[in-house]
Biopython code that builds the backbone (N, CA, C, O; Angstrom):
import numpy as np
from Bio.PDB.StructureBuilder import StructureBuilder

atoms = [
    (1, "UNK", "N", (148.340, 76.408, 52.478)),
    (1, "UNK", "CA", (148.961, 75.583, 53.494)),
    (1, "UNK", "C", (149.076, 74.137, 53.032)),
    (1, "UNK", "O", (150.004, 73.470, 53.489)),
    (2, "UNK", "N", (148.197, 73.570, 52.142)),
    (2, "UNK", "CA", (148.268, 72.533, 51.825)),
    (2, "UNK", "C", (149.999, 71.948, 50.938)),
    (2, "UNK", "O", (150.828, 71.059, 51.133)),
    (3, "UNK", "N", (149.739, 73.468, 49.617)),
    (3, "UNK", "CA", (150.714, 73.180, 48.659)),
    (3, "UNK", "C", (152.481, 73.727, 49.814)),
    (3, "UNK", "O", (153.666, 73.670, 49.485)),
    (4, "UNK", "N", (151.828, 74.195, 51.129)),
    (4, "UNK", "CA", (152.988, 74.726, 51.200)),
    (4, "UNK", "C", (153.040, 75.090, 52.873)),
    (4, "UNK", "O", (152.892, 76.191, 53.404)),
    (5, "UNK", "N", (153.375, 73.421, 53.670)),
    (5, "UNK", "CA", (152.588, 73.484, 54.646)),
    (5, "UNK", "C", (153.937, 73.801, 55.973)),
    (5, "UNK", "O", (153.784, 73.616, 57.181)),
    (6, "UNK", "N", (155.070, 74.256, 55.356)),
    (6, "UNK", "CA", (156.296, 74.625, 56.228)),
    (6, "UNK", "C", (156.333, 75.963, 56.161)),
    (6, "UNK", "O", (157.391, 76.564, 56.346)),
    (7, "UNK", "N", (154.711, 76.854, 55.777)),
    (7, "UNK", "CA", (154.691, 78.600, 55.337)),
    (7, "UNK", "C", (154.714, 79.227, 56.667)),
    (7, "UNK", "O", (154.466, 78.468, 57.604)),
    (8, "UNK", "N", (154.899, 80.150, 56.870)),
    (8, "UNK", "CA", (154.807, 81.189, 58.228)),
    (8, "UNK", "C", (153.660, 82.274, 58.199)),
    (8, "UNK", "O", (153.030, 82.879, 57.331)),
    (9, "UNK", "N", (153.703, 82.213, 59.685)),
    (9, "UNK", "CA", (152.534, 83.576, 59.472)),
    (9, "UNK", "C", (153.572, 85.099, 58.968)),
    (9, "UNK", "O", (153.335, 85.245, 57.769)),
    (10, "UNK", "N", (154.327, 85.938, 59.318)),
    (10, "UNK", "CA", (154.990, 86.352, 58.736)),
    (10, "UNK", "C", (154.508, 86.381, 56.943)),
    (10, "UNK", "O", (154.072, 87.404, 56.413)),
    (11, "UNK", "N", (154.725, 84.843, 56.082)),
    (11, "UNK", "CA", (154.966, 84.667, 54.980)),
    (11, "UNK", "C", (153.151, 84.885, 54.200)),
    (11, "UNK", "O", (152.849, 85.160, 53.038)),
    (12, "UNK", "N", (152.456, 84.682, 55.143)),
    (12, "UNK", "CA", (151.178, 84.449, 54.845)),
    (12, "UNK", "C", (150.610, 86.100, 54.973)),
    (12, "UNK", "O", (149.893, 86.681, 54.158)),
    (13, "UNK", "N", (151.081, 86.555, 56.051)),
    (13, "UNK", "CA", (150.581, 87.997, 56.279)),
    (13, "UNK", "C", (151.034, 89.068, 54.917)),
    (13, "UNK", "O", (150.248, 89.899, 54.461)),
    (14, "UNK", "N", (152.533, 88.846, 54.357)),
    (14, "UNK", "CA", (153.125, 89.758, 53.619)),
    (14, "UNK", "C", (151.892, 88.975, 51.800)),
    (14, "UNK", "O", (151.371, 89.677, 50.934)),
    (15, "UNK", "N", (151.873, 87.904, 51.873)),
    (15, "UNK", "CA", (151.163, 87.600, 50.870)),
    (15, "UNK", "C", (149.459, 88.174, 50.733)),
    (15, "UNK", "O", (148.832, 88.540, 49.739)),
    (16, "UNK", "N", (149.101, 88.081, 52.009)),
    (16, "UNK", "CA", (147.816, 88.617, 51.820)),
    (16, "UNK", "C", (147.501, 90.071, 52.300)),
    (16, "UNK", "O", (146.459, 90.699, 52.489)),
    (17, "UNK", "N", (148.924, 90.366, 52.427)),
    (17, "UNK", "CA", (148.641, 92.376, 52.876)),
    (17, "UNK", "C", (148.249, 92.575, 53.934)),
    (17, "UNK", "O", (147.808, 93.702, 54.160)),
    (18, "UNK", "N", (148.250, 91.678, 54.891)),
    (18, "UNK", "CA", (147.307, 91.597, 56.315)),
    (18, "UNK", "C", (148.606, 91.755, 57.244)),
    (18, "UNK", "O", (149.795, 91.540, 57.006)),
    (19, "UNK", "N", (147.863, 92.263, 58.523)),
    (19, "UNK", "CA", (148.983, 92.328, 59.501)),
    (19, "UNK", "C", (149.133, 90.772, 60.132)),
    (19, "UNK", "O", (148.296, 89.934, 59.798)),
    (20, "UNK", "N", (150.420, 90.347, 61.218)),
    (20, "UNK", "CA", (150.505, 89.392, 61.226)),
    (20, "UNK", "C", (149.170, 88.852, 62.588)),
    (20, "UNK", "O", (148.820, 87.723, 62.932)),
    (21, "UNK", "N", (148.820, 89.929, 62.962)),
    (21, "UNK", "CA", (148.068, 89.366, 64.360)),
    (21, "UNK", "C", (146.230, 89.366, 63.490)),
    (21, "UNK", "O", (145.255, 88.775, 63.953)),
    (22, "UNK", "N", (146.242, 89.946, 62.588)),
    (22, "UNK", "CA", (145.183, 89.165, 61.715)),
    (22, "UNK", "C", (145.258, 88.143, 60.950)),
    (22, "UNK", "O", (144.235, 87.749, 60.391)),
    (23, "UNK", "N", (146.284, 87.596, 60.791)),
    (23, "UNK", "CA", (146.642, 85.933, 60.461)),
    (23, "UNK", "C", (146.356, 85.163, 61.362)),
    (23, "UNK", "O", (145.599, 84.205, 61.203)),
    (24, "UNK", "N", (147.020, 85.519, 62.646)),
    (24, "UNK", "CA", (147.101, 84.697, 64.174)),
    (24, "UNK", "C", (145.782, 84.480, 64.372)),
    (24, "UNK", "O", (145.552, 83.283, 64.547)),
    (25, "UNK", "N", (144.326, 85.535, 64.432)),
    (25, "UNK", "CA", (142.891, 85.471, 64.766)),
    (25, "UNK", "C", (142.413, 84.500, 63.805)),
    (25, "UNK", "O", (141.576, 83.710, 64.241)),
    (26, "UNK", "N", (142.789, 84.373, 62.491)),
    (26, "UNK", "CA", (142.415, 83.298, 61.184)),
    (26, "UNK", "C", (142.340, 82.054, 61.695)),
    (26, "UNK", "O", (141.425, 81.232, 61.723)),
    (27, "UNK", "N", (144.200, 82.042, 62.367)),
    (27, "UNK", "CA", (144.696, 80.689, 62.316)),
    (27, "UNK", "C", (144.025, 80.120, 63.189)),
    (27, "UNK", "O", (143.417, 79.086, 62.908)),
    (28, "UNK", "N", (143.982, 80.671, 64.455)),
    (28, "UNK", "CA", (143.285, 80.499, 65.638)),
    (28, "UNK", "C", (142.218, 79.879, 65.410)),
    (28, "UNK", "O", (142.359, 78.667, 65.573)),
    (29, "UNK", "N", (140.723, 80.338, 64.954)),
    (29, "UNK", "CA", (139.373, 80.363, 64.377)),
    (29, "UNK", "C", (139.735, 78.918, 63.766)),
    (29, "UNK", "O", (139.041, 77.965, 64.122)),
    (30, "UNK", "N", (140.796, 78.714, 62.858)),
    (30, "UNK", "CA", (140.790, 77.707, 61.605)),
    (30, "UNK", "C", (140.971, 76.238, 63.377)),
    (30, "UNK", "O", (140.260, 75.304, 63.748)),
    (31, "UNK", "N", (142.230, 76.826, 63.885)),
    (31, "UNK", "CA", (142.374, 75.560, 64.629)),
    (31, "UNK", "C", (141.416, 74.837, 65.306)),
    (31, "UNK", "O", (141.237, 73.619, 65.300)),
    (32, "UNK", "N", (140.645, 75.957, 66.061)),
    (32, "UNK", "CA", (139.679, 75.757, 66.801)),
    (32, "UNK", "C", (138.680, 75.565, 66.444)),
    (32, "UNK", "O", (137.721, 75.840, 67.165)),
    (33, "UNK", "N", (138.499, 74.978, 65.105)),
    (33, "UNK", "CA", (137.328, 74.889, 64.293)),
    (33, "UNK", "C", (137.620, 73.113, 63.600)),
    (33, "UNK", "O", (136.753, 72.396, 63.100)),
    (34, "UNK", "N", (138.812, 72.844, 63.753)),
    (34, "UNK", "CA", (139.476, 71.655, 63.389)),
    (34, "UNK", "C", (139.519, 71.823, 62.422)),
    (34, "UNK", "O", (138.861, 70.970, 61.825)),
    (35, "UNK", "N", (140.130, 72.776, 61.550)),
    (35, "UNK", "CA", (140.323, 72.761, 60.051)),
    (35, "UNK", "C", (141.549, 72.705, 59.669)),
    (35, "UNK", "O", (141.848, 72.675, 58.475)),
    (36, "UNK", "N", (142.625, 72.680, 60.855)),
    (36, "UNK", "CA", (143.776, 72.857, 60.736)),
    (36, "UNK", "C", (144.643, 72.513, 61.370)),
    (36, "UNK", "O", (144.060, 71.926, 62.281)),
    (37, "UNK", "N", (145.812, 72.434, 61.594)),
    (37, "UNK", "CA", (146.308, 71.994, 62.555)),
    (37, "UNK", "C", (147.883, 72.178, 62.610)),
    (37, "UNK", "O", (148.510, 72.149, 61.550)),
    (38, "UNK", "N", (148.392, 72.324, 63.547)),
    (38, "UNK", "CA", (150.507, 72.033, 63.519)),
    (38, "UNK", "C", (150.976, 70.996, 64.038)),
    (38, "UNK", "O", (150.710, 70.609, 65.176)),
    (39, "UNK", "N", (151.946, 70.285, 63.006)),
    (39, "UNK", "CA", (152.229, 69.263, 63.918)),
    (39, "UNK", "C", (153.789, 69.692, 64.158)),
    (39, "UNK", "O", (154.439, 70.412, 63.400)),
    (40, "UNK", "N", (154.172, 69.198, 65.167)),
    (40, "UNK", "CA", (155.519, 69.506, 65.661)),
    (40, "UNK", "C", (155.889, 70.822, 66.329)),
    (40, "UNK", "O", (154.948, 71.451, 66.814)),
    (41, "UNK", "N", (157.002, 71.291, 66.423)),
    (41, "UNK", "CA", (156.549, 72.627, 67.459)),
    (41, "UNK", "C", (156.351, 73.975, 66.460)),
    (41, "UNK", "O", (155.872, 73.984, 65.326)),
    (42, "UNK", "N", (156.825, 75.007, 67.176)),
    (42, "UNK", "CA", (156.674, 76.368, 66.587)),
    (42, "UNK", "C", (157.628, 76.679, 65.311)),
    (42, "UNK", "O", (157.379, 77.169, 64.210)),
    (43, "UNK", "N", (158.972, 76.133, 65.981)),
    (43, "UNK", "CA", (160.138, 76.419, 65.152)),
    (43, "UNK", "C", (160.711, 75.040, 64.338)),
    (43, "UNK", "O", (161.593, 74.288, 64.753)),
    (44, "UNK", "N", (160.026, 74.931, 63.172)),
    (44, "UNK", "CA", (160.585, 73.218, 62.845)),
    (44, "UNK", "C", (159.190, 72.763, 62.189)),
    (44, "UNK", "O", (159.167, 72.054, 61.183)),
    (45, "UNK", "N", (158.133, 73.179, 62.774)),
    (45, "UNK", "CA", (157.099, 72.164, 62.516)),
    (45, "UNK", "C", (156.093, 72.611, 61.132)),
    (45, "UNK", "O", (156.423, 73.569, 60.433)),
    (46, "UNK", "N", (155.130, 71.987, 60.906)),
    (46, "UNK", "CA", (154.430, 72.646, 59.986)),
    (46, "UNK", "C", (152.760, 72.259, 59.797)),
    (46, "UNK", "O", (152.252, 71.251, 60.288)),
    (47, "UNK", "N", (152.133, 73.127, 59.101)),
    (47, "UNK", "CA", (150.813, 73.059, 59.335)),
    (47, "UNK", "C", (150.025, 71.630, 58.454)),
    (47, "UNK", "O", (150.451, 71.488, 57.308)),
    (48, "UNK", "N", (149.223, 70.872, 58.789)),
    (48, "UNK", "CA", (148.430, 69.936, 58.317)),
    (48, "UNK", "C", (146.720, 70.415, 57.951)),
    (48, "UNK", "O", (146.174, 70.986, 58.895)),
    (49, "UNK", "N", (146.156, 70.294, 57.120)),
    (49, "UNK", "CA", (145.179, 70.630, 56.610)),
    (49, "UNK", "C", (144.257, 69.494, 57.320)),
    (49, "UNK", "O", (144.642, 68.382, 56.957)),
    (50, "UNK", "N", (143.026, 69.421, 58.328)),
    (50, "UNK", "CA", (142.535, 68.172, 58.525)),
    (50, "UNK", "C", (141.160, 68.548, 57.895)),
    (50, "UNK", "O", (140.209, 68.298, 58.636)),
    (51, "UNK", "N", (140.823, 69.142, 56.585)),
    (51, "UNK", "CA", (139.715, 68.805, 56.495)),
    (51, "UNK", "C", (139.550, 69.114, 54.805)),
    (51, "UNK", "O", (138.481, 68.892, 54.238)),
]
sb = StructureBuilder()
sb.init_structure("model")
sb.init_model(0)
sb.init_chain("A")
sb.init_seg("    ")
for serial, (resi, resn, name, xyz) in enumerate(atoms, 1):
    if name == "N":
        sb.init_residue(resn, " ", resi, " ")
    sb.init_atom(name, np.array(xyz, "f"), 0.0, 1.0, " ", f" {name:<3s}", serial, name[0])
structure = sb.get_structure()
């Protein structure tokens, strides 16, 4: 996410062989943990690394 922070879950799921709603539980965990973050909306925006 860092090198490539406009990636999708979609893009992340097919890379790591995972389904996409075991990305979503990751991302989730990561957000809610402040490790991560989106700025801007769903469609357009992209992920920020805050830690």
């Amino acid at each position: 996410m860092e090198k490539h922070p406009e990636i999708t879950i979609p893009e992340i799921a097919n890379k790591l062989s995972r389904s996409e709603r075991a990305i979503e539980l990751q991302i989730n965990r990561l957000k809610d943990e402040l490790v991560i973050g989106r700025v801007g909306p769903a469609k357009g925006g992209h992920w920020k690394v805050l830690e």
